[in-house]
C-alpha positions in Angstrom: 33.5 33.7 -2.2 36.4 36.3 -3.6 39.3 37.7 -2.1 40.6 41.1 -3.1 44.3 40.7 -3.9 46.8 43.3 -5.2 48.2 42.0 -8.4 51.5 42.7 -10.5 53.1 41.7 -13.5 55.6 42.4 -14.8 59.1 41.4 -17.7 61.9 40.1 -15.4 64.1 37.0 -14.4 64.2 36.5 -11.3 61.5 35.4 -8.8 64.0 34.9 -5.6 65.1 39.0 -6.1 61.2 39.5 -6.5 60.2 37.6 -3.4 63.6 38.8 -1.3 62.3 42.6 -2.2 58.4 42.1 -0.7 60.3 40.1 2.5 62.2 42.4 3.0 59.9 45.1 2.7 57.4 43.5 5.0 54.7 43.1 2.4 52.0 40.0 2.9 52.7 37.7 -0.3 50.4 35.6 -1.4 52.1 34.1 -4.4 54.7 34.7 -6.7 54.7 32.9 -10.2 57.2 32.9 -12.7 56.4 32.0 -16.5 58.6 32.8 -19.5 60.8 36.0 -18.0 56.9 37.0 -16.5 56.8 37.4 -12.7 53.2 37.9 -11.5 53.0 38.9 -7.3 49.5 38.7 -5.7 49.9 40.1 -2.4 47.3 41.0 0.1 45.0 44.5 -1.4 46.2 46.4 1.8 49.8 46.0 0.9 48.9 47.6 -2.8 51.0 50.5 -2.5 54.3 48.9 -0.1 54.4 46.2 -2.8 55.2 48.4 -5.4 57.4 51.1 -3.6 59.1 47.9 -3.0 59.4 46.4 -6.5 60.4 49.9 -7.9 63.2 50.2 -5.3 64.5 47.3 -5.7 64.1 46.5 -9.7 64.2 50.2 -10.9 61.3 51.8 -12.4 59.1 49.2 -13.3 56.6 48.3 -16.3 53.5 46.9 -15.1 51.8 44.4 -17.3 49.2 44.6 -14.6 49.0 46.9 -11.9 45.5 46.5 -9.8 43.5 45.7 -7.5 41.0 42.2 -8.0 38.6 39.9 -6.9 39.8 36.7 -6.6 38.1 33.6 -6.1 38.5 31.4 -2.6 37.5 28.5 -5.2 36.8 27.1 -8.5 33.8 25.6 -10.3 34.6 23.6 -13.1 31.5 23.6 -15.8 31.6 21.3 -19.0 29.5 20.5 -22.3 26.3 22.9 -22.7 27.0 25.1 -19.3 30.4 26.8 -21.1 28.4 27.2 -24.2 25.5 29.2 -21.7 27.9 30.9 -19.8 29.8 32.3 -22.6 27.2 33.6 -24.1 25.9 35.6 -21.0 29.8 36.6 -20.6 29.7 37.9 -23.7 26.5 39.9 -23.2 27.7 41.4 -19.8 30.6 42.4 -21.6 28.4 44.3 -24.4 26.7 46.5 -21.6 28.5 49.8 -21.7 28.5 50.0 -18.0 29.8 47.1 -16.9 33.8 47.5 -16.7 34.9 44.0 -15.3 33.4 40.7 -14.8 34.6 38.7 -12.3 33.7 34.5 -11.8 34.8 31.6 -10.7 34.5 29.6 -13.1 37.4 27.1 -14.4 36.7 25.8 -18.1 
């Protein structure tokens, strides 16, 4: 149901030099996106550590938006009318509990 990708983001301009870097350093990408001078990599959890020895090489020293490890979901489930209503409420209650740190879903809204 979830994958566990590495991701990254990070302020910069170009995705090719992003993409060439991981290549080139033999790092499995998933995907690279590029939104507003934001380039977020998702690469395979395994490669965590080669992706950014990469990224720092090649870029300089880097400063990660994000810079983890995450479940993501295989596929989405899209919910409307009184189930976003429910399931924001029980988001909102897991998110209360002290020890829950991260909730992860599938959900698209």
């Amino acid at each position: 149901m979830f994958d566990h990708a590495a991701i990254f983001a990070f302020k910069h301009a170009d995705e090719d030099a992003v993409l060439e870097a991981l290549l080139t350093a033999d790092v499995d990408v998933a995907d690279v996106e590029s939104d507003e001078g934001k380039i977020t990599v998702f690469t395979a959890h395994g490669d965590y550590f080669k992706a950014k020895q990469a990224l720092n090489d090649a870029l300089g020293e880097i400063d990660f938006e994000v810079d983890e490890i995450q479940f993501v979901p295989k596929s989405l489930t899209t919910i409307s009318g009184d189930d976003v209503a429910m399931l924001d409420k029980f988001l909102d209650l897991l998110n209360d509990l002290d020890d829950v740190q991260n909730v992860y879903h599938d959900v698209e809204f």
